[in-house]
GUKOLLUM-445516 format. One line per field, with one value per residue (C-alpha): x, y, z; residue number from 0. Coordinates in nm, 4 decimals. Layout:
# residues N
c1 <- X,... .
c2 <- Y,... .
c3 <- Z,... .
resi <- NUM,... .
This chain:
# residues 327
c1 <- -5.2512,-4.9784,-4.6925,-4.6263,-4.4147,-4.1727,-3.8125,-3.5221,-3.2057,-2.8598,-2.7249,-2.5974,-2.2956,-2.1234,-2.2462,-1.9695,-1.6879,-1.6171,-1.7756,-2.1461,-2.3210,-2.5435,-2.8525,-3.1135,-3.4909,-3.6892,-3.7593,-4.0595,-3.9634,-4.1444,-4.4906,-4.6009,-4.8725,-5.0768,-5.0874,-5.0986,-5.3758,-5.5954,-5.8254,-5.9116,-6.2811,-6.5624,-6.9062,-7.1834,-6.9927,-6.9782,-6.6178,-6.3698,-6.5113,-6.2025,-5.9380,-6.1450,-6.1266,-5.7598,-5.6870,-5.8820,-5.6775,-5.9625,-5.7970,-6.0502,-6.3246,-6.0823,-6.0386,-6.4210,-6.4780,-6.1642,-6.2766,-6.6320,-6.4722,-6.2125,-6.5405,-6.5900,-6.2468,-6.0866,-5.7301,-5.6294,-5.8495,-5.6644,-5.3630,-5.4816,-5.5809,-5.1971,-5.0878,-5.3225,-5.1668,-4.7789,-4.7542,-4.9013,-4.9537,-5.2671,-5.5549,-5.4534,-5.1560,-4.8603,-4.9832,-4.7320,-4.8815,-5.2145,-5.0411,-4.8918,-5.1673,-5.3929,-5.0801,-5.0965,-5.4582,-5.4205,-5.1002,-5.3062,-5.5680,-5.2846,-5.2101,-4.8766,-4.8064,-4.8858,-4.6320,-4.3594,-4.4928,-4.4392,-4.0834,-4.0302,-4.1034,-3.9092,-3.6036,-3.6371,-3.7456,-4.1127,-4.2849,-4.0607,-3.6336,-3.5417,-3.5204,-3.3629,-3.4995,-3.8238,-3.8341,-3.6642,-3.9553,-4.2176,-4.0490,-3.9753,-4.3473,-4.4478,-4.1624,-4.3580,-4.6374,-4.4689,-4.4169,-4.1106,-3.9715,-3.9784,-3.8293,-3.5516,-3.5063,-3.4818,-3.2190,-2.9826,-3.0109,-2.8858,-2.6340,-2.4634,-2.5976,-2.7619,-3.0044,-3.0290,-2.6640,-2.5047,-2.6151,-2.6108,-2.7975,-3.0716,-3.0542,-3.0096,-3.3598,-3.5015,-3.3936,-3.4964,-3.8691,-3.8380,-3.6835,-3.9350,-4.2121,-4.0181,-3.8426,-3.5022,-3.3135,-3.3262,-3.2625,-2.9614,-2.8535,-2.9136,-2.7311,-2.4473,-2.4424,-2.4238,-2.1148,-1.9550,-2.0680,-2.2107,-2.4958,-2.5486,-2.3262,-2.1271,-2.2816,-2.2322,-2.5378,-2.7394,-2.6497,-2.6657,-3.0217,-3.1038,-2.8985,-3.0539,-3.4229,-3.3395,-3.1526,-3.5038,-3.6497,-3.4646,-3.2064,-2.9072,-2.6150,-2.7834,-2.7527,-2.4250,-2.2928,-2.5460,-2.3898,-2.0265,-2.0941,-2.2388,-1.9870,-1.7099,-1.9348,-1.9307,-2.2205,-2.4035,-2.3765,-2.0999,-2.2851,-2.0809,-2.3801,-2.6687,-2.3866,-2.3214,-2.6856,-2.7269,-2.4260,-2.5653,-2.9511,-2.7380,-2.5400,-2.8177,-2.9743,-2.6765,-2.4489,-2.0693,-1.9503,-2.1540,-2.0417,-1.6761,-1.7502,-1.9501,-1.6262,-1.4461,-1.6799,-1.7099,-1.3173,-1.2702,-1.5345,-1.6492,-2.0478,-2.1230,-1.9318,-1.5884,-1.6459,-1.3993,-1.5945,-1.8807,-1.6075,-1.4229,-1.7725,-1.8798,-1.5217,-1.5594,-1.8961,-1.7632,-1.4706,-1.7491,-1.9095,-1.5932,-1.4609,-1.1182,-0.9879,-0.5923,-0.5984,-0.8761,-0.7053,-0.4399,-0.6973,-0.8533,-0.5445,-0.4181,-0.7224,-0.7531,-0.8331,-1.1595,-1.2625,-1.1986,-1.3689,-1.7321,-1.6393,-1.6406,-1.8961,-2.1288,-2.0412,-2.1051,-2.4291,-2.5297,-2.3689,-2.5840,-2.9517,-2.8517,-3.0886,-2.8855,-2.7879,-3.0760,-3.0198 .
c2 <- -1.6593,-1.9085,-1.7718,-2.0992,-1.9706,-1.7298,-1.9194,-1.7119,-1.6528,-1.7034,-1.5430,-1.8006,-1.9393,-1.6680,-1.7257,-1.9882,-1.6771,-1.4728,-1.1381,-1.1126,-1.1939,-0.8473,-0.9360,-1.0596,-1.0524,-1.3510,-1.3225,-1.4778,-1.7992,-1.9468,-2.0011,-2.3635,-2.5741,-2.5236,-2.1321,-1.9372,-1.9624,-1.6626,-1.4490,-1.6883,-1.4623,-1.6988,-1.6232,-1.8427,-2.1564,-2.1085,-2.2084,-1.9268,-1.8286,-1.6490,-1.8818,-2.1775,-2.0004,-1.9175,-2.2627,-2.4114,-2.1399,-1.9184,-1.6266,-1.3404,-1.5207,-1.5049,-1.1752,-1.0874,-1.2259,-1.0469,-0.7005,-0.7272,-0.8674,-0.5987,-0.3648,-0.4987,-0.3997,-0.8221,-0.7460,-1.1083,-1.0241,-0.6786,-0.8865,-1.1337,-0.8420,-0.6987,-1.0413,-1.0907,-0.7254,-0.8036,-1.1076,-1.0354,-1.4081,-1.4547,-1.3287,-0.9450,-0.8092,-0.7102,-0.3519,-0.2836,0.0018,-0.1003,-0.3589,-0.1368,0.0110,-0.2872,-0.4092,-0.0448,-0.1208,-0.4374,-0.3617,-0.0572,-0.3345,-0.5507,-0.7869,-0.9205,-1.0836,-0.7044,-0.5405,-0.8087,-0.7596,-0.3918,-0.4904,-0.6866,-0.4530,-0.1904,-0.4011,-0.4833,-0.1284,-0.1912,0.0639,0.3218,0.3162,0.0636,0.1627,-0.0615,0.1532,0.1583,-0.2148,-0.2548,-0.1191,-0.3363,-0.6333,-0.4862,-0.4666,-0.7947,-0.9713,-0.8425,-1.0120,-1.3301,-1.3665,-1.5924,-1.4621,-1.1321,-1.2573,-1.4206,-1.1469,-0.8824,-1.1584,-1.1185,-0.7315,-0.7209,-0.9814,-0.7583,-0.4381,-0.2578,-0.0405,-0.1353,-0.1369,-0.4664,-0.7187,-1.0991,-1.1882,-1.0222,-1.1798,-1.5045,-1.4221,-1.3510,-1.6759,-1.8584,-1.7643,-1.8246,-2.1626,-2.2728,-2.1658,-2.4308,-2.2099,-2.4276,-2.0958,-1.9776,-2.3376,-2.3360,-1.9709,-2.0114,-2.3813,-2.1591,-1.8771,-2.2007,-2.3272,-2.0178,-1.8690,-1.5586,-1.4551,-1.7817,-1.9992,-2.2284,-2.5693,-2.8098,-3.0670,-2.7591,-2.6419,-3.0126,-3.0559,-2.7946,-2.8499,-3.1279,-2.9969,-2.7530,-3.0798,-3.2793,-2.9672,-2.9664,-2.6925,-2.7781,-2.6155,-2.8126,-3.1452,-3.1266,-3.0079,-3.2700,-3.5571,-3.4122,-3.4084,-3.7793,-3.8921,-3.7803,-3.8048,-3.4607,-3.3398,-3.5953,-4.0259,-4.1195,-4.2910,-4.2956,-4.4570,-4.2394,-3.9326,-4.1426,-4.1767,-3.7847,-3.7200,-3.8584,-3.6968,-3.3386,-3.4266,-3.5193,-3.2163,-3.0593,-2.9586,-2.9796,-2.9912,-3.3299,-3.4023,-3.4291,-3.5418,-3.8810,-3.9395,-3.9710,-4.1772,-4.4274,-4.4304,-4.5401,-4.7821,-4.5942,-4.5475,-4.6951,-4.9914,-4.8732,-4.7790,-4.6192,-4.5313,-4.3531,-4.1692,-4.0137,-3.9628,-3.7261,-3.5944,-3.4573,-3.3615,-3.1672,-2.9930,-2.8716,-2.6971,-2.5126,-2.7667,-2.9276,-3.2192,-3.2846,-3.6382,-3.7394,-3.6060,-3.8872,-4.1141,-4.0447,-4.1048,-4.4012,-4.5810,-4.7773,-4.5987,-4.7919,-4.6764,-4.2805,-4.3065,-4.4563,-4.1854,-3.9200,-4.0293,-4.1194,-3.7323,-3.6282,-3.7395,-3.6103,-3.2906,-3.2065,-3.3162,-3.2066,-2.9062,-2.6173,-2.6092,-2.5490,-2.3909 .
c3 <- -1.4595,-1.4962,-1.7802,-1.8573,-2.2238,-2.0583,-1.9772,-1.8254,-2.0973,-1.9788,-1.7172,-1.4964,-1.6221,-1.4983,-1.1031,-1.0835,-1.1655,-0.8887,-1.0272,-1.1445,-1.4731,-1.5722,-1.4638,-1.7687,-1.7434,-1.7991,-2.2234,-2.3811,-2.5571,-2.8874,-2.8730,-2.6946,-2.7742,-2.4704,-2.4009,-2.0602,-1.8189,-1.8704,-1.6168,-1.3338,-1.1922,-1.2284,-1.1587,-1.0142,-1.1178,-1.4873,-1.6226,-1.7027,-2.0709,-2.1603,-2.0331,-2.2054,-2.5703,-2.5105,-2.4769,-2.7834,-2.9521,-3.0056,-2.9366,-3.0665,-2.8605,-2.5579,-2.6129,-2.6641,-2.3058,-2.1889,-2.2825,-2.1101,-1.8171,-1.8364,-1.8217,-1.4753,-1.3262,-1.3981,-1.3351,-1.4435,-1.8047,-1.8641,-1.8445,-2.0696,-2.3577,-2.2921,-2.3477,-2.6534,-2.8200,-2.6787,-2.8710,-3.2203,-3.3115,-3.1394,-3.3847,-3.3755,-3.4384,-3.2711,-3.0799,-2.7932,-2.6938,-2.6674,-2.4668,-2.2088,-2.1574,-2.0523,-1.8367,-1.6042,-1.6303,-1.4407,-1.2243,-1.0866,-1.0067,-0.8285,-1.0950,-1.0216,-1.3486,-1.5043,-1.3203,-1.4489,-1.8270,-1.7627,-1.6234,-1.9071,-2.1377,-1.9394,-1.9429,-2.3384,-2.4587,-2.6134,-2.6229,-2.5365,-2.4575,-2.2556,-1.8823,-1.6543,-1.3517,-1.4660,-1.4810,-1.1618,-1.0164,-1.1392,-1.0719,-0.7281,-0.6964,-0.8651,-0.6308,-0.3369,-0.4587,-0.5029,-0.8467,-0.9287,-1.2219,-1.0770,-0.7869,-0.9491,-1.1719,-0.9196,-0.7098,-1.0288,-0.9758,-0.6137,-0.7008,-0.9481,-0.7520,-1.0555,-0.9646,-0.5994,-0.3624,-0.4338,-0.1773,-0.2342,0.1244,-0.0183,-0.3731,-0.1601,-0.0075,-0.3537,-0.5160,-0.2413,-0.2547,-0.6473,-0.6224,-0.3360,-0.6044,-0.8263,-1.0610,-1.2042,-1.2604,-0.9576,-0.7536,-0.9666,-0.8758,-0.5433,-0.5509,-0.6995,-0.4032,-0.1290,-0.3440,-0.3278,0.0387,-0.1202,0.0648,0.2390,0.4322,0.2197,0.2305,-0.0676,0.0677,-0.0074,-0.3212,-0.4571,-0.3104,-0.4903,-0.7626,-0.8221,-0.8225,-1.0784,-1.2582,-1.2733,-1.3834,-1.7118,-1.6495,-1.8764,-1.6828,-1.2886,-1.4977,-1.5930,-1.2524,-1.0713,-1.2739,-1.2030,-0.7732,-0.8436,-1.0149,-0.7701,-0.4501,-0.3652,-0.1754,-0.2646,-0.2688,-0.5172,-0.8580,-1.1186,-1.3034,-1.2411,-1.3228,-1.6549,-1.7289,-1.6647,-1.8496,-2.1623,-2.0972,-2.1333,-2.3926,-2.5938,-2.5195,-2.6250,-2.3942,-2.4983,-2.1083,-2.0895,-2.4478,-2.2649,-1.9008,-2.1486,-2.3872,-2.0958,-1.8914,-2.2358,-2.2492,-1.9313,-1.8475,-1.5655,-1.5045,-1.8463,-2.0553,-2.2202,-2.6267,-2.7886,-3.0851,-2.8953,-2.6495,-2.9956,-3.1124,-2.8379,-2.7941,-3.1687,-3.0576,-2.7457,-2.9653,-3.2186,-2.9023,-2.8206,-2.5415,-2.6068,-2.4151,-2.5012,-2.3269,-2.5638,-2.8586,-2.7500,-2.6593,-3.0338,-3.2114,-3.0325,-3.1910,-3.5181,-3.8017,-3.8381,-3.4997,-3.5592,-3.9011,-3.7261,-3.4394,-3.7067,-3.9224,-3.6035,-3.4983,-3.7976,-3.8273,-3.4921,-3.5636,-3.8970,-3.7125,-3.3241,-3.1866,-3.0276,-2.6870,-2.4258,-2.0719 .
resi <- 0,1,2,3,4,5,6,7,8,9,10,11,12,13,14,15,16,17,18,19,20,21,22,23,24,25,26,27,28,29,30,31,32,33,34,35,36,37,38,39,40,41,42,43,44,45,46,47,48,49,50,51,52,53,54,55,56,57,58,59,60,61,62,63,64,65,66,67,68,69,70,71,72,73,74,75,76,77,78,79,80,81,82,83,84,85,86,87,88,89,90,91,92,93,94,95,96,97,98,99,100,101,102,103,104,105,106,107,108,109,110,111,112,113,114,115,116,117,118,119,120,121,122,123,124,125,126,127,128,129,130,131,132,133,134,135,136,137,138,139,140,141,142,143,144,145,146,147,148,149,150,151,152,153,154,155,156,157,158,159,160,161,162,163,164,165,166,167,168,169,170,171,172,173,174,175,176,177,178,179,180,181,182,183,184,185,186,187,188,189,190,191,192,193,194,195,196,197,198,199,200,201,202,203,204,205,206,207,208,209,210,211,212,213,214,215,216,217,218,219,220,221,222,223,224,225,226,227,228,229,230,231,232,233,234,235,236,237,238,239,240,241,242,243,244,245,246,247,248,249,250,251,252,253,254,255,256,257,258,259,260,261,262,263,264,265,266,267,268,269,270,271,272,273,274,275,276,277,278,279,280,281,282,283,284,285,286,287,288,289,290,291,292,293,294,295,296,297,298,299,300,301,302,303,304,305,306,307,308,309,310,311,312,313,314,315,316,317,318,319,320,321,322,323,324,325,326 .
């Protein structure tokens, strides 16, 4: 089963400081158009019944075929039913007990993506207080199994050694099977550990390579830090362009770092044409984010007073109908 809805929240930012974020689990985010793959069995050829329903958003008819699977010992369908009862927006309601106990159904059947909803559910207190050592051992046993969240998860753990002695070589290790299964959090943690030498040798061509995967993945924070070694030719080829171009994908999805890194770009002229009108705009949209830039603030009010009042009323606009920033 592929949990295509769960992202990773925030816990990265910090990897750049010296000491260690705490270590988050991977959360469930809002529900997405196309759900998560269900049980994969199939028998004599026939498509996967319960997966198909769950699709189609029939979700009591997927989990009708889930239960007599389930009868039949179909890890991957107990873990469907536990996903069915966790959510509560998929034709029953919410039941997180009932939900747990499908998960240890399917974990005791060696479902890997069971043991990291019980370590979610350890690590966020459903059904039960939360227990951080509970849920270090699921993911502990999902990560052996490969799963990437777990394994990133369980990286952040020995990074900030909760639960297990601190040990970043082996969070290194952890993140790097994650990131090889294409997970952009942990390319960008691991992209992190190179630029600091923690757990790996320092090498800035590898944290940018990888960097930059996590960067065409989407991640927010890998974009802005991408564009910022193009622009300056660090670790990788120096294009001020291609940084501008990134600059102003991140800002756009709302990143006040990128908001800054563009009003500067657009008041010089580098990477994109000068425009002092769009470089107070995103300045004003930068200081709204909580980043401050004193040479823009001269920049801003060295300009006519026509120019500040389309920067303001051009931020202003963006301000009221911008989305919230996305990691």
């Amino acid at each position: 089963m592929t949990r295509a809805r769960l992202t990773a929240v925030a816990a990265l930012a910090a990897l750049a400081l010296a000491a260690p974020a705490l270590a988050q689990p991977a959360k469930k985010a809002p529900l997405p158009p196309a759900p998560p793959a269900a049980a994969t069995t199939q028998t004599d050829g026939d498509v996967d019944l319960a997966y198909g329903a769950f699709q189609r958003g029939r979700y009591l008819t997927a989990l009708r075929y889930a239960e007599e699977r389930a009868k039949h010992n179909d890890a991957a369908a107990m873990t469907l039913i536990g996903i069915i009862y966790a959510d509560g927006r998929l034709g029953v309601g919410r039941d997180d007990a009932k939900a747990a106990q499908w998960f240890e159904r399917a974990a005791k059947h060696g479902d890997r993506n069971a043991m990291f909803e019980l370590a979610m559910f350890a690590f966020e207190g459903r059904n039960g207080p939360r227990d951080i050592g509970k849920a270090a051992k699921y993911l502990s046993e999902a990560a052996e199994l490969g799963h990437p969240l777990a394994e990133y998860d369980l990286g952040l753990l020995y990074l900030e050694g909760r639960e297990f002695p601190q040990d970043a070589k082996r969070a290194a290790e952890l993140l790097r099977k994650s990131a090889a299964a294409g997970n952009a959090l942990a390319q960008y943690a691991l992209a992190t550990l190179y630029l600091q030498g923690r757990g790996v040798p320092k090498d800035e061509g590898a944290a940018m390579q990888l960097m930059g995967l996590a960067s065409v993945a989407g991640n927010l924070k890998a974009m802005v830090q991408y564009a910022v070694a193009q622009f300056n030719g660090t670790g990788v080829p120096k294009n001020e362009a291609a940084a501008a171009q990134l600059f102003l994908k991140a800002a756009h999805r709302g990143s006040p770092a990128a908001a800054d890194r563009l009003s500067r770009i657009l008041m010089a002229g580098r990477g994109l044409p000068a425009d002092p009108t769009a470089a107070i705009k995103w300045h004003i949209i930068a200081l709204a984010g909580g980043v401050s830039d004193p040479d823009l603030d001269v920049f801003k009010s060295k300009q006519p007073k026509s120019v500040q009042a389309a920067a303001e009323k051009a931020a202003k606009k963006w301000l009221a109908t911008a989305a919230p920033q996305r990691s």
